[in-house]
C-alpha positions as CSV (number, residue, x, y, z in Angstrom):
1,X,72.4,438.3,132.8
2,X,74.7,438.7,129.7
3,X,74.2,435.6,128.8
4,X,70.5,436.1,128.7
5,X,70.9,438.9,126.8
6,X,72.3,437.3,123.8
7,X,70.0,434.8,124.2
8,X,67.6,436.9,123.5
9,X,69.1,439.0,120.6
10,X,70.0,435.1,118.6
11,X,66.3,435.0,119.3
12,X,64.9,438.4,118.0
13,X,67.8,437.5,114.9
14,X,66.0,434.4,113.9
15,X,62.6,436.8,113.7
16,X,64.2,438.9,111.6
17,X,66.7,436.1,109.3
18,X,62.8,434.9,108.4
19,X,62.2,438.6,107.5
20,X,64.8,438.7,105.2
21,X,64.4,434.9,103.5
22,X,61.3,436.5,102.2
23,X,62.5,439.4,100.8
24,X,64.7,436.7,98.8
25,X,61.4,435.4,97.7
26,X,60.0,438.9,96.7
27,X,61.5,439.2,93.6
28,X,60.1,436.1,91.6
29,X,56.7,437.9,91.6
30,X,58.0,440.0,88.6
31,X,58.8,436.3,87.0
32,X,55.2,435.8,84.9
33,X,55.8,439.1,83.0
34,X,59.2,437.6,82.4
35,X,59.4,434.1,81.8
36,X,62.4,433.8,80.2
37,X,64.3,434.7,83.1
38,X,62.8,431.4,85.2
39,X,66.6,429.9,84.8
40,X,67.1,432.7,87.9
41,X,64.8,430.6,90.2
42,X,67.3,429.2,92.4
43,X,69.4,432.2,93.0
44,X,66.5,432.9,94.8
45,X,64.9,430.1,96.1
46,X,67.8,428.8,97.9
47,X,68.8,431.8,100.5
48,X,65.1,432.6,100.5
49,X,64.4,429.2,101.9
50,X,67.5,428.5,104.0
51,X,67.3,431.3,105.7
52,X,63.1,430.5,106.7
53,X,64.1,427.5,107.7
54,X,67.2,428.4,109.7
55,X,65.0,431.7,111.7
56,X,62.8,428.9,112.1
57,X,64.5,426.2,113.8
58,X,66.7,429.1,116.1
59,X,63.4,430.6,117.4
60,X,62.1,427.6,118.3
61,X,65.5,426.4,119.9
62,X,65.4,429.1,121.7
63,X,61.9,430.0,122.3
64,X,61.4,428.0,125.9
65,X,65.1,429.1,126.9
66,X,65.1,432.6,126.5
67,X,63.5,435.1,129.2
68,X,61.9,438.1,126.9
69,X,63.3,441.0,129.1
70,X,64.4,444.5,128.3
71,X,67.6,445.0,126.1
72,X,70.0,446.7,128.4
73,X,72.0,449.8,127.1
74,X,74.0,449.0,123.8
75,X,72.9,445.3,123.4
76,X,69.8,446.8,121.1
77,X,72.9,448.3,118.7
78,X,74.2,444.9,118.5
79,X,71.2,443.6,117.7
80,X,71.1,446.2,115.0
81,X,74.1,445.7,113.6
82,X,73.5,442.3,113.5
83,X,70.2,442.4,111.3
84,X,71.8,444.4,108.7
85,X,74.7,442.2,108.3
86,X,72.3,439.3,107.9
87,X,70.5,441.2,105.5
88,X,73.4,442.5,103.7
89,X,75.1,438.8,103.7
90,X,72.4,436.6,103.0
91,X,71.2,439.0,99.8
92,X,74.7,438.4,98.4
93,X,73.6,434.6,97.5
94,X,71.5,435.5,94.9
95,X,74.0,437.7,93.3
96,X,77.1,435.1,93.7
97,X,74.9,431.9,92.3
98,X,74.2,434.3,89.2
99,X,78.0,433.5,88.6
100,X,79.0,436.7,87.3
101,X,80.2,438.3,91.1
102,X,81.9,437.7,93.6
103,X,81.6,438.1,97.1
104,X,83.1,441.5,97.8
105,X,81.3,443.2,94.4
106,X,77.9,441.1,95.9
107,X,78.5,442.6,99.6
108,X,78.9,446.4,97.5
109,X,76.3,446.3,95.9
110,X,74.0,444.8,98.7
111,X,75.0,447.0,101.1
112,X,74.8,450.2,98.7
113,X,71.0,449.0,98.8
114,X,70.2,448.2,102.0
115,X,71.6,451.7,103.1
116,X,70.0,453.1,100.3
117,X,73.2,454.6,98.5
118,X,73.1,453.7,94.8
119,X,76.6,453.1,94.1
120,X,76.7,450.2,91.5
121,X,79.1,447.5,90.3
122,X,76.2,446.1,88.0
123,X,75.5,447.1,84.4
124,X,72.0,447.7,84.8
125,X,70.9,447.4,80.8
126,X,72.5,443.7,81.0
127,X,71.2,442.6,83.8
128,X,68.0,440.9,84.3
129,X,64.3,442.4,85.4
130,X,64.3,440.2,88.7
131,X,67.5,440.7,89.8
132,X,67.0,444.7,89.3
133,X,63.7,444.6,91.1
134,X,65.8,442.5,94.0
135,X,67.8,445.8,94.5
136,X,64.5,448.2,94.6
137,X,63.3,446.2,97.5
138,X,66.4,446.2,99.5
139,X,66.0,450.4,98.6
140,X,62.6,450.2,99.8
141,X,63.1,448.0,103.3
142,X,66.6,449.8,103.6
143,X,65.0,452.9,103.2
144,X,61.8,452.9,106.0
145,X,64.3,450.4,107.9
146,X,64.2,446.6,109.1
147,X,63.0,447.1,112.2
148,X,60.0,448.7,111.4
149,X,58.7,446.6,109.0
150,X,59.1,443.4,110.8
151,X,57.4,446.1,113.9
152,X,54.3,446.9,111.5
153,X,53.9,442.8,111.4
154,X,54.4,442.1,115.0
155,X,53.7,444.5,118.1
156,X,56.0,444.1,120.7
157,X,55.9,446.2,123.7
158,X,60.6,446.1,123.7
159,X,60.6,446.9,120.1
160,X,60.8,450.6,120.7
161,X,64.6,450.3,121.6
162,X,65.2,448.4,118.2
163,X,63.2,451.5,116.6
164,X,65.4,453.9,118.3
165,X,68.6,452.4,117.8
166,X,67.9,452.0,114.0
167,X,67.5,456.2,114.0
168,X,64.0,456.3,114.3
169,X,63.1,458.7,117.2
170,X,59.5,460.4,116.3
171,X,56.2,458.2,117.3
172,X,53.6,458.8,115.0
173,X,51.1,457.7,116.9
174,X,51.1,456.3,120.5
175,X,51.3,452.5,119.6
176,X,54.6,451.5,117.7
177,X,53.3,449.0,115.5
178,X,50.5,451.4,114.3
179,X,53.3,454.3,113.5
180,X,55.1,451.4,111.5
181,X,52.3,451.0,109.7
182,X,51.4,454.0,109.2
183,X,54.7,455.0,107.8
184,X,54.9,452.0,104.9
185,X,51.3,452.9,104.2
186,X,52.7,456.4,103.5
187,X,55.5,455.3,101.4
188,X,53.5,452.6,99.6
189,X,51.0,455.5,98.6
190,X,53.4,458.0,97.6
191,X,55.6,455.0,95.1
192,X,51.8,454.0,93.5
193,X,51.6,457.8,92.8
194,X,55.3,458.0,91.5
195,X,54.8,455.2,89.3
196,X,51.0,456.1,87.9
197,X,53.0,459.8,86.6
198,X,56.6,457.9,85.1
199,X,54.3,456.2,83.0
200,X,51.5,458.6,82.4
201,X,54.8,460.9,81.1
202,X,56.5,457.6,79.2
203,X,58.1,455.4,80.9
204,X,57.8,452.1,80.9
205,X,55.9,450.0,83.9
206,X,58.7,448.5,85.2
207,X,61.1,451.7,84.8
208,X,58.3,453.4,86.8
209,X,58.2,450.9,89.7
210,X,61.4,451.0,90.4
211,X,62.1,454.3,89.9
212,X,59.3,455.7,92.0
213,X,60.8,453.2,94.3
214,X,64.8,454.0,94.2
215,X,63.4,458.0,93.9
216,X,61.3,457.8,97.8
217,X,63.5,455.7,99.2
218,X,66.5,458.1,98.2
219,X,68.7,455.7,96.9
220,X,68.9,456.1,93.2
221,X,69.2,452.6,91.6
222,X,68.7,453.3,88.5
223,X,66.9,450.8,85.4
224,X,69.2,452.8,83.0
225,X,73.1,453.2,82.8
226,X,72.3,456.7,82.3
227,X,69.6,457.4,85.0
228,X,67.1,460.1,85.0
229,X,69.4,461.8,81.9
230,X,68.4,458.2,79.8
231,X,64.9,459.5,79.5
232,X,65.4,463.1,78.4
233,X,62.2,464.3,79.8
234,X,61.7,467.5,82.1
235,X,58.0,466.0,83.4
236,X,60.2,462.8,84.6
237,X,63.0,464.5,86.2
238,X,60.1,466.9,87.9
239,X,58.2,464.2,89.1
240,X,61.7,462.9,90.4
241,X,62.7,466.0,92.3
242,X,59.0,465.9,94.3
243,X,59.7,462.4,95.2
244,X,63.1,462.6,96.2
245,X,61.9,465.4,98.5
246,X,59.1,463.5,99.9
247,X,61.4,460.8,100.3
248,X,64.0,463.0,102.3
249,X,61.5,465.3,104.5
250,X,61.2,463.5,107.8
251,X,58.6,461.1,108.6
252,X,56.6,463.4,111.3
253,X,56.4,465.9,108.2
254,X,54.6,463.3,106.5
255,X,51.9,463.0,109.0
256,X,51.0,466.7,109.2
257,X,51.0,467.0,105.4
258,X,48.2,464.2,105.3
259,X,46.3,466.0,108.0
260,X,46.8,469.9,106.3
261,X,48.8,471.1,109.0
262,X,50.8,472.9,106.9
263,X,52.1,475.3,109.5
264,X,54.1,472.8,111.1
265,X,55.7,472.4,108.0
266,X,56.2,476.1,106.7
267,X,57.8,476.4,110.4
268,X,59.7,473.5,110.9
269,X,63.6,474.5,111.1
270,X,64.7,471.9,108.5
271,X,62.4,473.2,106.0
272,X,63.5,476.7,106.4
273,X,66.7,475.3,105.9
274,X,66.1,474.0,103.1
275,X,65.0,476.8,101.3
276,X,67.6,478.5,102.6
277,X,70.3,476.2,101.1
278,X,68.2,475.8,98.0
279,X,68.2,479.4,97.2
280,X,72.0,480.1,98.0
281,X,73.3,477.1,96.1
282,X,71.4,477.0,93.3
283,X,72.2,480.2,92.5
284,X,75.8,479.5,92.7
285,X,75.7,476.1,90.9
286,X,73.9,478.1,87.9
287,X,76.4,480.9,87.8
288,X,79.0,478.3,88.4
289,X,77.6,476.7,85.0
290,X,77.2,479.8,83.1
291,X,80.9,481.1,83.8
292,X,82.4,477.8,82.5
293,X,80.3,477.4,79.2
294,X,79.4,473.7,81.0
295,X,76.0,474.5,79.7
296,X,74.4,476.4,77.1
297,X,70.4,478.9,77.6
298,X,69.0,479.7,80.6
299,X,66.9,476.9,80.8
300,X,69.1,474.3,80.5
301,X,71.3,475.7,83.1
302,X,68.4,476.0,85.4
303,X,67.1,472.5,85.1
304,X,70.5,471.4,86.0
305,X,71.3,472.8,89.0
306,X,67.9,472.1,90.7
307,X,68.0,468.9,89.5
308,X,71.7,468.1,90.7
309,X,71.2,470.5,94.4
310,X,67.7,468.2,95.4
311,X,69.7,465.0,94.2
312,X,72.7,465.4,96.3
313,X,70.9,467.1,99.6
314,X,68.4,464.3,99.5
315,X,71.1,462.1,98.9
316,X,69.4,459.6,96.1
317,X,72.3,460.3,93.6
318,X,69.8,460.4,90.1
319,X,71.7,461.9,87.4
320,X,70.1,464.7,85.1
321,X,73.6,465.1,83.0
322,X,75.5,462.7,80.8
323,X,79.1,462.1,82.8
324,X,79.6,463.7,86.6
325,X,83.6,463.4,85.2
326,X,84.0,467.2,83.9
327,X,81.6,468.7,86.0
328,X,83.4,472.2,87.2
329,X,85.2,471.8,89.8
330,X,83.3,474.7,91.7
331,X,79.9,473.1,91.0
332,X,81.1,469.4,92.5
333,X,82.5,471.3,95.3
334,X,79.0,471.9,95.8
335,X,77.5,468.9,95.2
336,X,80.1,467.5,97.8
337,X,79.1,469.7,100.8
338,X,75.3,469.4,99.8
339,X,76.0,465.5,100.2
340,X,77.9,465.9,103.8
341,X,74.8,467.9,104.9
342,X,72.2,465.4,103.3
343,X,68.4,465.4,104.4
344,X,66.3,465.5,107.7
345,X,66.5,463.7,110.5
346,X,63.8,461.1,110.9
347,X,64.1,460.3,106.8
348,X,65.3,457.9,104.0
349,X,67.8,461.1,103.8
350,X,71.7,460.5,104.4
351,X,74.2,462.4,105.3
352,X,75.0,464.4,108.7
353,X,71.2,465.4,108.7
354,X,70.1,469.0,108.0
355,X,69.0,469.1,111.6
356,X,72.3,468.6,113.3
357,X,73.9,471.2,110.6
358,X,71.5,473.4,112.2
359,X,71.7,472.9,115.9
360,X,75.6,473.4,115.6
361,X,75.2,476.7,113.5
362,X,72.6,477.8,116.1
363,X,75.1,477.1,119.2
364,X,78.3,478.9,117.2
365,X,75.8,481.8,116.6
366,X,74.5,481.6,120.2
367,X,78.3,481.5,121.5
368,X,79.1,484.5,119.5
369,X,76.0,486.6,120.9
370,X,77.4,485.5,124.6
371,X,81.3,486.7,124.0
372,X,80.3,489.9,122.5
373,X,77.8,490.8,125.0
374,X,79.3,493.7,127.5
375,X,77.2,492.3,130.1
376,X,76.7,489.2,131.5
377,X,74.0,487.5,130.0
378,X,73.4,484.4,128.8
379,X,71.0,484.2,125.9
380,X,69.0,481.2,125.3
381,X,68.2,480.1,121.6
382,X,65.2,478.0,121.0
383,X,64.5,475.5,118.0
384,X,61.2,474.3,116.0
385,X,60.8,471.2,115.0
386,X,57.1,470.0,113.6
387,X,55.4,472.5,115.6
388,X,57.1,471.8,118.7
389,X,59.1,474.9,120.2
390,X,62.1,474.0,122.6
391,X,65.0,475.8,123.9
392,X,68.3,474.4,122.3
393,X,70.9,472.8,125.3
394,X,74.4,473.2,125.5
395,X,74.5,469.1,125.9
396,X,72.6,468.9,122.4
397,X,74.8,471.3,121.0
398,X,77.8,469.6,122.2
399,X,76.3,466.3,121.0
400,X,75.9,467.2,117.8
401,X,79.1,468.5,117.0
402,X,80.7,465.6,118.3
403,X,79.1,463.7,115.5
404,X,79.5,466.3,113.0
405,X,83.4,465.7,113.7
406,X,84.0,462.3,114.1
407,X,81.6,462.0,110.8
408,X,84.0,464.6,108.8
409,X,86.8,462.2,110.5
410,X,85.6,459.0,108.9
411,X,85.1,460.7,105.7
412,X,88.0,462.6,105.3
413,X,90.0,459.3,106.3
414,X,87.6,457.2,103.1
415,X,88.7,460.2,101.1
416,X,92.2,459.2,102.0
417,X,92.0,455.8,101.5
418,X,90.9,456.2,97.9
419,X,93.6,459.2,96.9
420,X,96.0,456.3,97.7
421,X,95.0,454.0,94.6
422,X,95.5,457.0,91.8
423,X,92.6,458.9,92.4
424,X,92.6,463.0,92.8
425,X,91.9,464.4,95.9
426,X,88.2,466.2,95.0
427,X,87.0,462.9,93.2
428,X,88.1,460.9,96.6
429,X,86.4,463.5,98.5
430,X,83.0,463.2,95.8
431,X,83.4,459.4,95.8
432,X,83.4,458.6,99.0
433,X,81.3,461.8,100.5
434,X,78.5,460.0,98.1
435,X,78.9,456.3,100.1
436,X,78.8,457.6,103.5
437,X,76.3,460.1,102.8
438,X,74.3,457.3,101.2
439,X,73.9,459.0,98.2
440,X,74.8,457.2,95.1
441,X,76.6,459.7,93.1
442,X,79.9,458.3,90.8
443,X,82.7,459.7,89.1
444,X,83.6,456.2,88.2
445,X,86.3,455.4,91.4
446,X,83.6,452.5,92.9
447,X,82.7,450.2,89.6
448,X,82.8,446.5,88.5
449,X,86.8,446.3,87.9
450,X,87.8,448.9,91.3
451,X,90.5,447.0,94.0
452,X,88.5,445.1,96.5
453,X,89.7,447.5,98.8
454,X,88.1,450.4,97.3
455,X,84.7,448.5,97.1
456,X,85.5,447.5,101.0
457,X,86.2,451.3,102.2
458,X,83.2,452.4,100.4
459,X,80.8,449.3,101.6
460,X,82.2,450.4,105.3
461,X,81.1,453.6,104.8
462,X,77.9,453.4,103.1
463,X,77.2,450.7,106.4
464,X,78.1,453.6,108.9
465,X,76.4,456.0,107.4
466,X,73.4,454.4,107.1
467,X,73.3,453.0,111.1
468,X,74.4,456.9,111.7
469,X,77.5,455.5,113.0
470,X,77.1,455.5,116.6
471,X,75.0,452.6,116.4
472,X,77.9,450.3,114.9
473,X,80.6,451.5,117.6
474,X,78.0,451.3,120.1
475,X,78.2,447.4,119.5
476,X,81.3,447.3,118.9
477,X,82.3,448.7,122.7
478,X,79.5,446.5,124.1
479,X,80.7,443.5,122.5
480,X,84.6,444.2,123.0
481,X,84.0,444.6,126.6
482,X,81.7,441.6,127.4
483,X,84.6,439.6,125.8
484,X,87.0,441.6,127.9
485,X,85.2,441.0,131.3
486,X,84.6,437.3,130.6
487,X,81.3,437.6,132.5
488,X,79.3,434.4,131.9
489,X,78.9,434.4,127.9
């Protein structure tokens, strides 16, 4: 049966390796507004069509031997895990045949896409139009995941385990492929509108694309070395903070916005959450400001710390300020735990999720309440999410924290990792709280010249955090015993 069962994930991977030879394609549509980068053809051309033909000739290899059956437990994770890495290592070609990268700066910088991060070994001004519209669209497929686009192009009655496994949990609508649909129709609406306002308030068309792009998908590529800061405009760094928070509210939310439930939305617990966090830190980030003469006027000060709180709990990682080196070290202290907690579940968002924050908080609440009590009884707490009331579990509370720990584990042990090359403890902590929150955020640790191993810790995390890092040691258990047990593979 094992064998079988990798039968049929090399067979769903050759579906997907197509996939992913035609985002190598995508790019060369921006080549008639620029013709003078046609010399780029080939770093295109030839992992776009290797990898066609390669899906191509595995499916069909496969095709009459492989019995389409239902994934057991953990052999969808593996799958997973092994789409990503495809797409993360065949999007390196075009990077390495530029000649001016090599493999491990490629693999950064592709993985910081694909799990929408940000973090960047490329000098963006230098580098040219096709090649920075190549990392928009690994934002925007990383962003509303692999699975379900290559599910809104084929319906398949097993694909809901892929969905799952890729942290997709909420159904839209009762057929799969229709939800997947639905969802990139969303996003595709909401980037046209991004874009039609960046340029209606200055910016140029192709700044706008893939800005509206990097600003949904919360990922924060930027066209500019500088970022949103480059532009100096308030209306650009507004429209910004209402895409990024599109871009991080979760994808149900989306759904009863188009259809003016608003209710489920005003009552949702993530959104009250966020309001909650937006009102506490802000204020603190603006007095933080104020008290160290880091800026100067009300205003200024203002437009700071919104900007900075939505870009770090959304986890894009835009920049509204010239350097994040010198930023007090209360006010990074912020942006550090606002990255940890990140956006909702069901999102583009990184980080723990807002939703796990709040089921823990809820159960330490609830646990107090039940010791203090002077008799015995046991309150129940209940939770809202999109309109749906349920009573919060002592197994989903115990869940939750579970994750919350071995996730403050992992980063905490990055953090190390990177004190051990020079680095002070609270930029460690920043630098890599921003790659395994997906976020995007630098204070120069993860660049162009930094020790492979940095780049490696970093890429590591930014691939965990994006998966939601059960997924990855999921397959790594499933795989690790099958070799173990020997049984028929």
């Amino acid at each position: 049966m094992r064998k079988n069962f990798y039968r049929l994930i090399a067979y769903y991977l050759s579906i997907f390796v197509i996939m992913i030879g035609i985002i190598q394609l995508t790019p060369l549509l921006v080549l008639p507004f620029y013709p003078d980068e046609i010399s780029y053809v080939s770093c295109f051309l030839i992992p776009g069509l290797a990898s066609i033909v390669i899906g191509l000739l595995v499916g069909q290899l496969l095709k009459g031997k492989t019995e389409i059956v239902k994934l057991d437990k953990n052999y969808d994770a593996v799958l997973i895990v092994l789409i990503w890495l495809s797409a993360i290592l065949i999007s390196t070609v075009p990077w390495m045949l530029k000649g001016d990268y090599n493999f491990t700066q490629a693999a950064f910088e592709m993985t910081s896409g694909f799990s929408t991060t940000g973090l960047s070994v490329v000098d963006v001004e230098a580098t040219p139009h096709v090649f920075l519209m190549f990392r928009s669209i690994t934002l925007f497929v990383g962003g509303v995941g692999l699975v379900l686009i290559i599910t809104s192009a084929f319906s398949d009655k097993y694909g809901l385990n892929l969905y799952n496994a890729e942290g997709h949990t909420d159904r839209l609508m009762p057929n799969l492929a229709k939800s997947a649909r639905l969802i990139l129709s969303i996003y595709s609406a909401y980037i046209l509108g991004g874009a039609i306002f960046y340029v209606l308030f200055g910016m140029p068309v192709f700044d706008a694309i893939n800005t509206a792009i990097a600003a949904l998908s919360t990922g924060g590529f930027s066209v500019l070395n500088d970022s949103i800061y480059g532009y100096h405009s308030l209306p650009i760094e507004i429209v910004t903070i209402v895409l990024m928070m599109l871009g991080q509210t979760s994808f149900i939310l989306h759904l009863a916005l188009i259809k003016k439930k608003f209710g489920k939305i005003i009552n949702h617990c993530e959104t009250k959450f966020f309001i909650f966090l937006a009102v506490v830190f802000i204020t603190l980030m603006f007095i933080n400001l104020q008290q160290t003469g880091y800026s100067s006027g009300f205003g200024e000060t203002l437009r700071i710390s919104v900007f900075q709180f939505v870009t770090c709990l959304t986890t894009t990682g835009f920049v509204s300020v010239p350097t994040l080196v010198g930023l007090p070290s209360g006010f990074a202290t912020i942006m550090i735990l606002m990255m940890l907690i990140g956006g909702d579940l069901e999102s583009t968002g990184g980080g723990i999720k807002q939703y796990r924050v709040i089921v823990v908080l809820k159960g330490i609440l609830q646990e107090i309440k039940n010791t203090v009590r002077t008799y015995k009884t046991v309150t129940t707490d209940f939770i809202t999410r999109a309109g749906k009331r349920s009573v919060l579990t002592s197994s989903e509370v115990s869940s939750m924290s579970s994750y919350i720990l071995f996730y403050l584990i992992l980063f905490f042990t990055g953090s190390m990792i990177f004190t051990l090359y020079g680095n002070n403890l609270q930029d460690s902590m920043f630098e890599f709280a921003s790659a395994i929150s997906t976020v995007g955020l630098s204070v120069g640790i993860t660049n162009y010249n930094a020790p492979a191993v940095i780049l490696w810790t970093a890429s590591i995390g930014m691939f965990l955090g994006r998966l939601e890092i059960m997924v990855v040691f999921q397959s790594i258990l499933r795989i690790t015993k099958d070799i173990i047990k020997k049984e028929n593979i």
